[in-house]
C-alpha positions, 0 to 999 in steps of 0.5 A: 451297134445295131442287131441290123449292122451286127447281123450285116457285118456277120453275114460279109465275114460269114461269106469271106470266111465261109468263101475261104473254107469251102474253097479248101475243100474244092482245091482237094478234089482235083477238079480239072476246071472244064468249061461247063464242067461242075463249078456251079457251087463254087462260083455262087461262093465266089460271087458271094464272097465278091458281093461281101466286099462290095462296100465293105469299107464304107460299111465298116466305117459306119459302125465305127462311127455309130459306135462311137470309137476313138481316136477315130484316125486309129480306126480310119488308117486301119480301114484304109488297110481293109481297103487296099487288101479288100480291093485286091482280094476282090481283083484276085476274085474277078480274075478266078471269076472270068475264067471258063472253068476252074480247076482245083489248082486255081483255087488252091492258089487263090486261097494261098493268096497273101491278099485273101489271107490279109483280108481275112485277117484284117477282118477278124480283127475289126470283127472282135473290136467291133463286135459288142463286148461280153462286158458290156452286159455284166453290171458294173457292180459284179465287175466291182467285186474282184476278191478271190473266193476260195474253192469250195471244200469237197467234205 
């Protein structure tokens, strides 16, 4: 995978992510939702969140075939999942979105939106497949050597 599509794919699940944490800490406050009133913050987290979904699929299935991965049908059906959950996380997103103001109550419930939550679960798991494995950097040769060293003594 790139550094460009690495650095891509981090900053979406940041924003997802980020998105969902700063939501938890909003949904305390006990904010009334006036129109006009202090929302400013959360709706530029909810519109970077909306925009991290713009694609996302697409995007994804470019890295699995950058990368190569198979079977490609594996990958495939589970981007169609990421699909279908992204599609209506971003649905329960427009709908936060077009309201005049948001209070707490709302976005206590969006973050307890199953489809958020499946995103985000999906996204952690095609986010660890995806990412590059610590693996890949050790030398085939350390791998090699699995004999058990005894522990050092303490004379």
């Amino acid at each position: 995978m790139s550094d460009g599509s690495t650095a891509e794919l981090r900053e979406r699940i940041d924003a997802i992510e980020g998105g969902y944490e700063f939501f938890l800490s909003y949904a305390a406050k006990g904010f009334k939702g006036e129109p006009g009133g202090s929302d400013g913050e959360l709706r530029r987290c909810l519109e970077a969140l909306d925009g991290a979904l713009e694609g996302l699929v697409g995007f994804l299935a470019n890295l699995v075939r950058e990368r190569g991965l198979e079977p490609l049908a594996a990958y495939d059906n589970f981007l169609e999942v990421i699909e279908s959950d992204a599609e209506r996380a971003k649905k329960v997103v427009g709908l936060v979105l077009a309201q005049p103001g948001i209070s707490s109550q709302v976005i206590d419930n969006l973050n307890g939106s199953v489809h958020l939550r499946a995103l985000l679960t999906d996204l952690f798991l095609i986010d660890e497949i995806l990412r590059p494995r610590a693996s890949d950097t050790i030398p085939a040769a350390a791998l090699s050597d699995e004999t058990p060293k005894p522990p050092a003594s303490s004379a």
